[in-house]
Backbone as ProteinMPNN parsed JSONL, in Angstrom:
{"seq_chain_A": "XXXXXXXXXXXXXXXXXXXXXXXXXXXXXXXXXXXXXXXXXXXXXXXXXXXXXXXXXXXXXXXXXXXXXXXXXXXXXXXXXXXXXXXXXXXXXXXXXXXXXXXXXXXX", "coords_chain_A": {"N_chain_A": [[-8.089, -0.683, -9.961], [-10.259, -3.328, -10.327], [-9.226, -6.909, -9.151], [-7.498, -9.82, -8.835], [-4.929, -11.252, -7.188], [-2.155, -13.652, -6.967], [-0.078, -15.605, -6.119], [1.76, -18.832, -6.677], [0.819, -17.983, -10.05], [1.018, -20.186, -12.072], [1.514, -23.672, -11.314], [3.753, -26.625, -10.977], [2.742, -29.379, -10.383], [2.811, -32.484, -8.965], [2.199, -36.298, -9.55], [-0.43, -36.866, -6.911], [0.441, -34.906, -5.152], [0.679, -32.091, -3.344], [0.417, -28.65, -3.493], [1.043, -25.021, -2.543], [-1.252, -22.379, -3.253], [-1.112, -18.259, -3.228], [-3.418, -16.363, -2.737], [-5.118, -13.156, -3.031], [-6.623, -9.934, -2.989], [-6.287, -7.458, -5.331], [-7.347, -4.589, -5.084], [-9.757, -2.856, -2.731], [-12.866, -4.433, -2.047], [-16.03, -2.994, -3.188], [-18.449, -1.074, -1.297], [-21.449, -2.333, -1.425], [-25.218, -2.561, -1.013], [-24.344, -2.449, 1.587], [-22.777, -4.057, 2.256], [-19.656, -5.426, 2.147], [-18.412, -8.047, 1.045], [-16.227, -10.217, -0.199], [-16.363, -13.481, -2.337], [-14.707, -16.154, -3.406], [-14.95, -18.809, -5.434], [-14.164, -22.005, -7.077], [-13.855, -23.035, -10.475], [-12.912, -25.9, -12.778], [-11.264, -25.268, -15.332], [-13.352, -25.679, -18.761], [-11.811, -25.937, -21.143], [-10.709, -27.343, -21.109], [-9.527, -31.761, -21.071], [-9.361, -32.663, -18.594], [-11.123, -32.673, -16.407], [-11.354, -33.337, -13.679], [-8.816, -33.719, -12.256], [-7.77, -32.41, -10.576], [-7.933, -31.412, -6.696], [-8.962, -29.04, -4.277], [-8.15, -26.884, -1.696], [-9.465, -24.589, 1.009], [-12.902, -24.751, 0.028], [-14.121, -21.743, -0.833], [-12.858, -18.448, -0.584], [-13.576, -15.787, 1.741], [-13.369, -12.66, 1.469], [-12.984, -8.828, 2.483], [-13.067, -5.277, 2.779], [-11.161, -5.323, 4.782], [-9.424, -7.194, 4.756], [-8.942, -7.856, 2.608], [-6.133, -7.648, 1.472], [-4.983, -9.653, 2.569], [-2.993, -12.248, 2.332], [-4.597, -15.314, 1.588], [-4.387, -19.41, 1.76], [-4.313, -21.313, -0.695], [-5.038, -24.677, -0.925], [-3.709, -26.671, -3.465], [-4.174, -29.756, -4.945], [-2.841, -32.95, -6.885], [-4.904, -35.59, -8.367], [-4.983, -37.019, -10.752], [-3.825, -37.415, -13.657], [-2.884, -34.761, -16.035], [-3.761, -31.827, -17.804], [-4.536, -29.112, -16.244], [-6.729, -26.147, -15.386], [-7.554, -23.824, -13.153], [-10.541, -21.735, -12.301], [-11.596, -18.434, -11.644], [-14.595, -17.958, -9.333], [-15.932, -15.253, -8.628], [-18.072, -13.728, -5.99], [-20.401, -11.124, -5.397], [-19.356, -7.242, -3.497], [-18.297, -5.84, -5.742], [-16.897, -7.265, -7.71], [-17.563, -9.727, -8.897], [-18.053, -8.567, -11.959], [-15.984, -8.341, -12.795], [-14.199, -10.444, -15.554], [-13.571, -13.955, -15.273], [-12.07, -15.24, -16.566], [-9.903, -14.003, -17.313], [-7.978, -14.385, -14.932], [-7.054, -17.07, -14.504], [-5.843, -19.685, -13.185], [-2.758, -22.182, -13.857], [-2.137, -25.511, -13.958], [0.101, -27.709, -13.733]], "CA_chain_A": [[-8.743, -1.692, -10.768], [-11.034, -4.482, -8.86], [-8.617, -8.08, -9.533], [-6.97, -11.348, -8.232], [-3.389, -11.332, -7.521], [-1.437, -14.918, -7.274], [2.057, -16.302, -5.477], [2.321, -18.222, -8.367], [0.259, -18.409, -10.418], [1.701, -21.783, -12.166], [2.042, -24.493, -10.187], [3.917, -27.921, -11.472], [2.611, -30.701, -9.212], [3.049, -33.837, -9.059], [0.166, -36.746, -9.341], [-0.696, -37.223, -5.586], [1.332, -34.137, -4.231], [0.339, -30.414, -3.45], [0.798, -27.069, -3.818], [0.124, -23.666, -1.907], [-0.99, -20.823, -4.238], [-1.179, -17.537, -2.276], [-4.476, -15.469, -3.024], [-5.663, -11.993, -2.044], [-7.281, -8.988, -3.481], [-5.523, -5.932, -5.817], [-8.048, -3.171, -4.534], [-10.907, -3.111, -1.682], [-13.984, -4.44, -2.488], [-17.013, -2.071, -3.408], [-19.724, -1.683, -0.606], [-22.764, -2.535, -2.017], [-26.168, -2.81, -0.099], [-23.994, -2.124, 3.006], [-22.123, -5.423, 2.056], [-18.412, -5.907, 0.841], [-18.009, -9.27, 1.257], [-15.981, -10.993, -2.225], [-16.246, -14.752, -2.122], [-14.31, -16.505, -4.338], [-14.809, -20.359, -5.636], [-13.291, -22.377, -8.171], [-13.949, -24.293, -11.5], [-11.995, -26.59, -13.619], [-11.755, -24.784, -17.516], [-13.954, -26.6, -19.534], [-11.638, -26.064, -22.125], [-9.571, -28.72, -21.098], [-10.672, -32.365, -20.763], [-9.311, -33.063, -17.631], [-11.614, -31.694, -15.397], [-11.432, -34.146, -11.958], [-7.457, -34.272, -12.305], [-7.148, -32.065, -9.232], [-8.978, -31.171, -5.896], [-8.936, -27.565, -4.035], [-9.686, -26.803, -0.206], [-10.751, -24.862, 1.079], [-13.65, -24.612, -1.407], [-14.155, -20.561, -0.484], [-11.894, -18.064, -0.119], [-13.636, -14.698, 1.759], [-12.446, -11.148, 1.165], [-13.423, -7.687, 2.791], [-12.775, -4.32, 3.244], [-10.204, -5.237, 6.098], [-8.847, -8.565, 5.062], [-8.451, -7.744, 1.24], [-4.809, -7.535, 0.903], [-3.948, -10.459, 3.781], [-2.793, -13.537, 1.752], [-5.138, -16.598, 1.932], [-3.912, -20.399, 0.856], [-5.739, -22.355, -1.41], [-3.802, -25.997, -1.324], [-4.495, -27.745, -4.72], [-3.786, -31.644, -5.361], [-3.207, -33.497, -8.32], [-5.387, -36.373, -8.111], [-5.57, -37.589, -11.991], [-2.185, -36.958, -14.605], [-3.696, -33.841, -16.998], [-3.704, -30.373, -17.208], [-5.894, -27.921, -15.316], [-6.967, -24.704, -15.655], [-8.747, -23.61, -12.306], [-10.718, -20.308, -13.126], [-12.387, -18.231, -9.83], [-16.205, -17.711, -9.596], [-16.076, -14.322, -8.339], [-19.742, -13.123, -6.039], [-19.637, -9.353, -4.286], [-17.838, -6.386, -4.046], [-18.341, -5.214, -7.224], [-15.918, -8.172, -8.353], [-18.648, -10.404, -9.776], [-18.551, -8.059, -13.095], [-14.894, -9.123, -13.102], [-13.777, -11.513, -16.29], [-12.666, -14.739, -13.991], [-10.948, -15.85, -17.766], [-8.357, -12.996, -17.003], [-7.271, -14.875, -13.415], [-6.788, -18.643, -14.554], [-4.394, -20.567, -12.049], [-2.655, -23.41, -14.607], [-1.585, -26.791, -13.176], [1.245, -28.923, -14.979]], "C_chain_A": [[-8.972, -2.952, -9.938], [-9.98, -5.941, -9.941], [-7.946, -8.781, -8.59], [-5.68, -11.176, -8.146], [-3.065, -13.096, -6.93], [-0.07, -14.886, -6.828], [1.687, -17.44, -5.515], [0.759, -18.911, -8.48], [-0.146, -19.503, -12.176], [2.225, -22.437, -11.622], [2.315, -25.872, -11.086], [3.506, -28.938, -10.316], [2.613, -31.765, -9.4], [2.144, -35.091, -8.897], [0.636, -37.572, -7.401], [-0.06, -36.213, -4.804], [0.439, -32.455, -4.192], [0.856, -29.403, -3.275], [-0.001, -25.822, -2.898], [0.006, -22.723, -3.008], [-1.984, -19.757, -2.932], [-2.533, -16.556, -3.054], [-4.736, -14.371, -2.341], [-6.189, -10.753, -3.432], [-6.316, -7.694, -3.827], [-6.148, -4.819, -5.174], [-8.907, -3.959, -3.23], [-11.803, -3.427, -2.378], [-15.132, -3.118, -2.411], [-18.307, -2.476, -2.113], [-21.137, -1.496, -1.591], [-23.813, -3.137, -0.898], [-25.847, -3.376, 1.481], [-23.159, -3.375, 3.299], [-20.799, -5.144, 1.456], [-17.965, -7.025, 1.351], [-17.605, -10.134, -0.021], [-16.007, -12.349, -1.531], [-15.811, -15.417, -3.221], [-14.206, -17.892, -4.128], [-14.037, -20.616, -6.59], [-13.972, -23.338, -9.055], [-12.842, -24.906, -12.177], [-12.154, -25.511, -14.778], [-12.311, -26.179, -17.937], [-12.867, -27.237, -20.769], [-10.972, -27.534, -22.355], [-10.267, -30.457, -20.315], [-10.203, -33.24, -19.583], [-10.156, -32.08, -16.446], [-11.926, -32.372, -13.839], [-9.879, -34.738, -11.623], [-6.694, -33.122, -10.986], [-8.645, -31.558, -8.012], [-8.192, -30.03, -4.912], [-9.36, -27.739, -2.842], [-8.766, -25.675, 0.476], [-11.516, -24.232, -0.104], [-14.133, -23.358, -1.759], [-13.388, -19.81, -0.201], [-12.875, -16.475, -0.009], [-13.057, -13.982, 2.033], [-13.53, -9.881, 1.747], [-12.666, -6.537, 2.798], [-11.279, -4.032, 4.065], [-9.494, -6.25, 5.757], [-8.46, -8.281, 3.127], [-7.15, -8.396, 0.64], [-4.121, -8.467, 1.868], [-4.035, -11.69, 2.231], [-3.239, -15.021, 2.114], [-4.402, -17.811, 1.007], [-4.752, -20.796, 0.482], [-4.64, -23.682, -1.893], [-4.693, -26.68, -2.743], [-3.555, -29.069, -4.916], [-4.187, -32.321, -6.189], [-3.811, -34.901, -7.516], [-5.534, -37.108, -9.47], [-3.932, -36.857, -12.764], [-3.102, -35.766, -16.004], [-3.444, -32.752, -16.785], [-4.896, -29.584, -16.784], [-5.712, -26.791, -15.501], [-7.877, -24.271, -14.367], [-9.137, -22.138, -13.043], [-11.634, -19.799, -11.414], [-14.027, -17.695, -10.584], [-16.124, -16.674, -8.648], [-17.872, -13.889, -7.493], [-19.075, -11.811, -5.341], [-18.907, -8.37, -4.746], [-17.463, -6.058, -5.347], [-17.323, -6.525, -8.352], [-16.609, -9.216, -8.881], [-18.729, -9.985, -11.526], [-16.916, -7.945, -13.833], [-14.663, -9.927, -14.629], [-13.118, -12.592, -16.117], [-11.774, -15.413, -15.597], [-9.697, -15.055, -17.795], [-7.657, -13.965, -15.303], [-7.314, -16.492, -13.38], [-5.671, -19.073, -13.446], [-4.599, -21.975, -12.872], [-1.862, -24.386, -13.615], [-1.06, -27.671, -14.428], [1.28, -29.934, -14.39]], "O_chain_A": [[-8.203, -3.483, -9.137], [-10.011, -5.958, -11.172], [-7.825, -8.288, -7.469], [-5.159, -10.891, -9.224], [-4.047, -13.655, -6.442], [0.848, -14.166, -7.221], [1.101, -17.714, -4.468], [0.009, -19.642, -7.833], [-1.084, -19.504, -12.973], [3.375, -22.197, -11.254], [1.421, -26.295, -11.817], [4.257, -29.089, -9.352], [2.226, -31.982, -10.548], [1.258, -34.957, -8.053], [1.49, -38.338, -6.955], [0.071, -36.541, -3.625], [-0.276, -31.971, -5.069], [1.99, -29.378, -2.797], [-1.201, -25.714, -2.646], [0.982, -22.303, -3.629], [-2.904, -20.055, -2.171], [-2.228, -16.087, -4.151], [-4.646, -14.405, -1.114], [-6.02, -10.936, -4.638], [-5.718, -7.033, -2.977], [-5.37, -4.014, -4.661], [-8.812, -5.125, -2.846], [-11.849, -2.865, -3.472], [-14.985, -2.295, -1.508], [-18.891, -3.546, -1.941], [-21.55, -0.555, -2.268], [-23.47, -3.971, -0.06], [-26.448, -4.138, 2.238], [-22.881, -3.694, 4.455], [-20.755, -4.655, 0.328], [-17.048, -6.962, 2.17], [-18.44, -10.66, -0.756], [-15.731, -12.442, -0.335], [-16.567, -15.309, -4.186], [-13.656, -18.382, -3.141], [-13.263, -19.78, -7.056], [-14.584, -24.308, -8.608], [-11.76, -24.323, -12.102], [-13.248, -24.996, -15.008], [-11.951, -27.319, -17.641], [-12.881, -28.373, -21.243], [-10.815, -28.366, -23.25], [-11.109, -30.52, -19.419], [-10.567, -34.414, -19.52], [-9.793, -31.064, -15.854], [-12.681, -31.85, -13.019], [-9.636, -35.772, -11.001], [-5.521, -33.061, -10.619], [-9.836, -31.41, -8.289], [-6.97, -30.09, -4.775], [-10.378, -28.358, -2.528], [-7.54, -25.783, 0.513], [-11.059, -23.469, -0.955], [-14.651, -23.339, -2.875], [-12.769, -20.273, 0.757], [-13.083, -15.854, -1.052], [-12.121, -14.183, 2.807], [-14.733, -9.947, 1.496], [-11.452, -6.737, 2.827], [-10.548, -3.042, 4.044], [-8.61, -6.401, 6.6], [-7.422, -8.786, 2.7], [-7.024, -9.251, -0.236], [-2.924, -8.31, 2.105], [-4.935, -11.823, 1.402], [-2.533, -15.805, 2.749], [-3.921, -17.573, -0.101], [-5.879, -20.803, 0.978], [-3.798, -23.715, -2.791], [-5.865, -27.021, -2.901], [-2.328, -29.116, -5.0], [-5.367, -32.519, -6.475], [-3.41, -35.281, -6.416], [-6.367, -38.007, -9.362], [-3.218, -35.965, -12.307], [-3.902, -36.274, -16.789], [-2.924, -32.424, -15.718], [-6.066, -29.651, -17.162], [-4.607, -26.326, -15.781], [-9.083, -24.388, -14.586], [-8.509, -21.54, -13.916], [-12.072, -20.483, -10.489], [-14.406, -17.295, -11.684], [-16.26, -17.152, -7.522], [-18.831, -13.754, -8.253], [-17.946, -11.526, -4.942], [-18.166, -8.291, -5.725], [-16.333, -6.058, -5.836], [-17.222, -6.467, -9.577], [-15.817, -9.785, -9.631], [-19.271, -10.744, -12.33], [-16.664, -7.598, -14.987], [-15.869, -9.943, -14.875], [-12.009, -12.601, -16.652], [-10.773, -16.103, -15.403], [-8.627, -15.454, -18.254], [-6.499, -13.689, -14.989], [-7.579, -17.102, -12.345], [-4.689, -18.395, -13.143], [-5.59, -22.705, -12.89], [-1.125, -24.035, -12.694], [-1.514, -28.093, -15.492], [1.891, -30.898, -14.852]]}, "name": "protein", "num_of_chains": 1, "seq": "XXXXXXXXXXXXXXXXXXXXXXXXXXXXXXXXXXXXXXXXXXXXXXXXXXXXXXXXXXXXXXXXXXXXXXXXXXXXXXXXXXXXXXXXXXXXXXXXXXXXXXXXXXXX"}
């Protein structure tokens, strides 16, 4: 099953401090048009109305075939006192058809 795995995925941070969360890929990506390249971004949740109460880098995290299952960081920093909901914008690799509302990363 094509999905997101997380080391963690809840992070308490602190306003002005950061956090590593560990990212990588459950399966291989799907080749498609001779391509498996996943690229994964990030949004705030709307749901919530802090949405500039943290900042993310780097702003991409790519995935292949070969690199799938290595563990990339994604440092996040509170910059504002609120809660966050990042959510991933999934392209590629069959992982686009994904539900990125199943793979939230919350911030306390």
């Amino acid at each position: 099953t094509l999905g997101i795995r997380y080391n963690s995925q809840l992070s308490t941070i602190g306003l002005k401090k950061s956090a590593i969360v560990e990212i990588w890929l459950s399966t291989p990506p799907h080749r498609i048009h001779d391509n498996d390249t996943v690229i994964i971004e990030w949004q705030p949740s709307s749901v919530f109305n802090c949405m500039d109460c943290a900042t993310w880098t780097p702003e991409r995290l790519v995935f292949n075939s070969t690199n799938f299952d290595k563990r990339q960081e994604l440092v996040i920093t509170r910059v504002k006192v609120g809660e966050v909901v990042l959510l991933p914008i999934l392209h590629g690799g069959g992982y686009d058809k994904i539900l990125s509302a199943g793979y939230p990363i919350y911030i306390e």
